[in-house]
N, C-alpha and C positions, 0 to 999 in steps of 0.2 A: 484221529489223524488220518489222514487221505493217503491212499499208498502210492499217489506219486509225491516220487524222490528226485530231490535236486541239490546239487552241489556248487556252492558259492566259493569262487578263488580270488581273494582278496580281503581281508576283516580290516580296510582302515576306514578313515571315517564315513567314507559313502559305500563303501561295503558292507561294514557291520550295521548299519544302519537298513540296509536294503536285505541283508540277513534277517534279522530281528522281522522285518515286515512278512518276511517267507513263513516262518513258522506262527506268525499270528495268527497266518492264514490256512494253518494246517498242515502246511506241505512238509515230510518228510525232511529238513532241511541239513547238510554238511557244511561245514563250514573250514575252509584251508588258508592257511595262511605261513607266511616265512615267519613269522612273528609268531613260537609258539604260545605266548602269552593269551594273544587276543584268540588262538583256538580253544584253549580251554574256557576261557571266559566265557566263549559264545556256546562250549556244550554245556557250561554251567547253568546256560540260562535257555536251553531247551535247546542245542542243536545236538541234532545225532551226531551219534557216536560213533568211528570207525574212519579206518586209515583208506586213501581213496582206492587204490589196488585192490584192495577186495568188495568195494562198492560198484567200482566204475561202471560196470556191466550191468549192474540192477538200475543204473540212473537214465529218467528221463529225461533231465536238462542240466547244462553248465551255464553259470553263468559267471562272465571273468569281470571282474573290478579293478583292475589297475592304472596304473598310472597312465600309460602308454603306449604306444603301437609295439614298442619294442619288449615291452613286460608281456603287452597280448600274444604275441609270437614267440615269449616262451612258454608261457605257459602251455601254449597250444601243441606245438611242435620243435621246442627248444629238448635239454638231454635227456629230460625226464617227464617229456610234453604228455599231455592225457590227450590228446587228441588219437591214438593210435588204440586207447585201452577203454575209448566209449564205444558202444555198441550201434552200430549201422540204425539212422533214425532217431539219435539222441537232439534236440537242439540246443546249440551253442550259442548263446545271447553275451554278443559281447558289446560292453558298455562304453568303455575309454574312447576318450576325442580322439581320432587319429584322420589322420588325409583317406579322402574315399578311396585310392585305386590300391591302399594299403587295404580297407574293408571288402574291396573287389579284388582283393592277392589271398585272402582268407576264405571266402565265399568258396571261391576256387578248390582251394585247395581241400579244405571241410570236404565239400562235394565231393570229391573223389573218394571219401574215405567212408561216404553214406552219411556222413552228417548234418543236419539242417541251419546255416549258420545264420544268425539275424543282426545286422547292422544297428545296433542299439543302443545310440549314446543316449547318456541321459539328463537331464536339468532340471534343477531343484532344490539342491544344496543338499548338505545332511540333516538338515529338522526336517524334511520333507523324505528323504530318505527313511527315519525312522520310523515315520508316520506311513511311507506307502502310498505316498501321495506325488509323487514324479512325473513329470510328463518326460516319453521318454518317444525318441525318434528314431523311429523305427521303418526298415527296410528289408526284404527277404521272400521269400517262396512263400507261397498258402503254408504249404503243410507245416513248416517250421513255424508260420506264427500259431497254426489248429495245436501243433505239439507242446510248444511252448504257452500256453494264453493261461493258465495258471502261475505261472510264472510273471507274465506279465500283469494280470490282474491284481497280482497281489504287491506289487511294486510300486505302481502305479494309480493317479489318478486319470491319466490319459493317455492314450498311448496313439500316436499318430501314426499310420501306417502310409509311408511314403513312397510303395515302388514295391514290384518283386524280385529286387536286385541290389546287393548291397552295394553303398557309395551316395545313396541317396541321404539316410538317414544321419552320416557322417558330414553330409555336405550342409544340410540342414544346421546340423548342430556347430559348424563353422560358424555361421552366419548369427547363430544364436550367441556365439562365446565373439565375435566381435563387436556388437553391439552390448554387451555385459560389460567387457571388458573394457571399452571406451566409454561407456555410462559409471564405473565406478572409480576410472580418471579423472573424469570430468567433475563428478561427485568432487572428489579430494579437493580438484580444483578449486570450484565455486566455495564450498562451504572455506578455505583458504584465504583467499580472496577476499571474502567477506567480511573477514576477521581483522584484515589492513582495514575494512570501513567502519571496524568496530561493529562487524556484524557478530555474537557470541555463538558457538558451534549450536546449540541450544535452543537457539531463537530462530538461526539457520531452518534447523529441523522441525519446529513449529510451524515456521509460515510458508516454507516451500514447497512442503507436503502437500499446502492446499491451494498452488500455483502452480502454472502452464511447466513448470522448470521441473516437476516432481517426478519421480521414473522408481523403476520399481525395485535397479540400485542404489536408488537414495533412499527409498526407505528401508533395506535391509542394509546398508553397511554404513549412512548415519550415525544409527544411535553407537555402534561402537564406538565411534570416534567420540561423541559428546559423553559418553560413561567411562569412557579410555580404557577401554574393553577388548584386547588383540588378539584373543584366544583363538587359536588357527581353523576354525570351522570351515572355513576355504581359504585356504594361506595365499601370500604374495605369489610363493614358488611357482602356481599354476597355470598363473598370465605368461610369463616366459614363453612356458612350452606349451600354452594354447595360442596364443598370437602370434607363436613363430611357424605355429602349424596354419593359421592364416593367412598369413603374407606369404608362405611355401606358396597354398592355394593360386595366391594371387597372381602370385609372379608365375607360375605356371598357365595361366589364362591370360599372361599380359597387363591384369588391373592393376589399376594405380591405387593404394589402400590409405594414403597419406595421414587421415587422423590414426588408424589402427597403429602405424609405424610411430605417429608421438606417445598413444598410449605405451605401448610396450617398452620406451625408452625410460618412462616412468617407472615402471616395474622391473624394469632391469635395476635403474639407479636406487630403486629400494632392497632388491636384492641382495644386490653388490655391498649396499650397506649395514648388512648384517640383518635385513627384517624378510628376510626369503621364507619362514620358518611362521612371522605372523599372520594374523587375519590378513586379509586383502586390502581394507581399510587402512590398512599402515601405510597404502602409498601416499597417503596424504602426510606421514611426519616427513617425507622427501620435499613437499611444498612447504610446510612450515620449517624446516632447518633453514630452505632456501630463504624463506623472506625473515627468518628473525622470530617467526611465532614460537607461542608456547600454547601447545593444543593441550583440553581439558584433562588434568590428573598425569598428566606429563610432568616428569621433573629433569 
């Protein structure tokens, strides 16, 4: 095992996942979470051992997984934040979609405290997550990405470096989760739609994969729908509060985001309807309730 040590704050699904890829890689890995369940799990299966107060000092990276700008800012500097009990020079790789001038409120503040903080959202889902294979966009000073690149390498298939300033790598990944997030609308859409033509989800997923109309949300969140398969590998719940962090974006620069704002009404209305909690694909039983469908293995 390599004696750099790093600590991972967050084991849900693109955490534990992005855990798991740290110690394949050899790195001394910690794993924290509110959820004491998923901490023992993950020392079950090879994460160190040890409460973070008497690590924090020996680590040379954090990296935070959470939901949120507002989870990232506790973690960081909230009642019991580590950001006070890392050692001058640690980098801080934080991952969550949050608005840039919130990843340039952290930068800031890191910095004053000698820490190297790197704007690092990242995309990929969690099977790529497990795998270590994320492209992950990235933002921040040389020395934080030299500190960090262990960390990174082992995450990652690719890691984009966007700027030596955070807000770059968050603004990236806006633009990433609105074009996601309106392609897996749209998806719902069409393959809906199609089903008034007697087009069957199935047949959908056949021939459009190998048509001008194919994207790379329709082949990953298709086939749940044609297997009736909602298992939350990236839930409903996430387009909300990624797309409301988009439209924040926009309306701050003036843009007019007009499909972004239909997509998200979709996922709100799947929300609200009690599928907040499913795959993301579930926005599509919001279009078949509307038209009267009965999507595959639905009862």
């Amino acid at each position: 095992m390599s004696d750099y040590q790093v600590a991972i704050f967050g084991l849900g699904a693109m955490g534990y996942g992005m855990a798991g890829a740290l110690v394949r890689a050899g790195l001394k890995t910690y794993g924290y979470d509110i959820n004491t369940d998923a901490m023992t799990r993950f020392q079950n299966e090879g994460g160190a051992l040890g409460a973070f107060q008497d690590v924090a000092a020996t680590l040379d990276a954090a990296v935070i997984v959470v939901v949120n700008a507002a989870q990232t800012e506790a973690v960081l500097f909230g009642a019991d934040g580590i950001a006070v009990k890392l050692a001058k020079g640690t980098a801080v790789v934080a991952c969550a979609t949050v608005a840039p001038d919130f990843a340039r409120s952290m930068e800031a503040r890191c910095a004053e405290l000698g820490l190297l903080y790197i704007d690092a959202p990242v995309s990929g889902g969690t099977i790529k997550a497990g795998e270590g294979t994320l492209s992950i966009l990235a933002a921040g000073v040389p020395e934080a990405f030299e500190k960090a690149a262990p960390v990174l390498d082992a995450m990652s298939a690719k890691v984009f470096r966007l700027g030596d300033a955070a807000g770059a790598g968050s603004s990236m990944k806006a633009v990433n989760q609105m074009l996601t997030g309106v392609q897996i609308a749209a998806m719902a859409e069409a393959m809906t739609f199609g089903m008034t033509q007697g087009v069957e989800p199935a047949q959908f997923l056949e021939v459009i994969t190998q048509c001008a109309g194919n994207s790379w949300a329709l082949e990953s969140r298709a086939p749940s729908i044609v297997n009736g398969d909602y298992r939350p590998l990236s839930a409903v719940d996430i387009w909300p509060k990624d797309l409301g962090i988009v439209l924040d974006i926009a309306k701050s620069a003036k843009f007019s985001a007009p499909i972004t704002a239909a997509a998200l009404q979709q996922y709100l209305a799947a929300s609200g309807s009690g599928l907040g909690g499913e795959h993301d694909s579930a926005v599509a039983k919001v279009y078949a309730r509307n038209a009267g469908l009965t999507l595959p293995k639905q009862t």
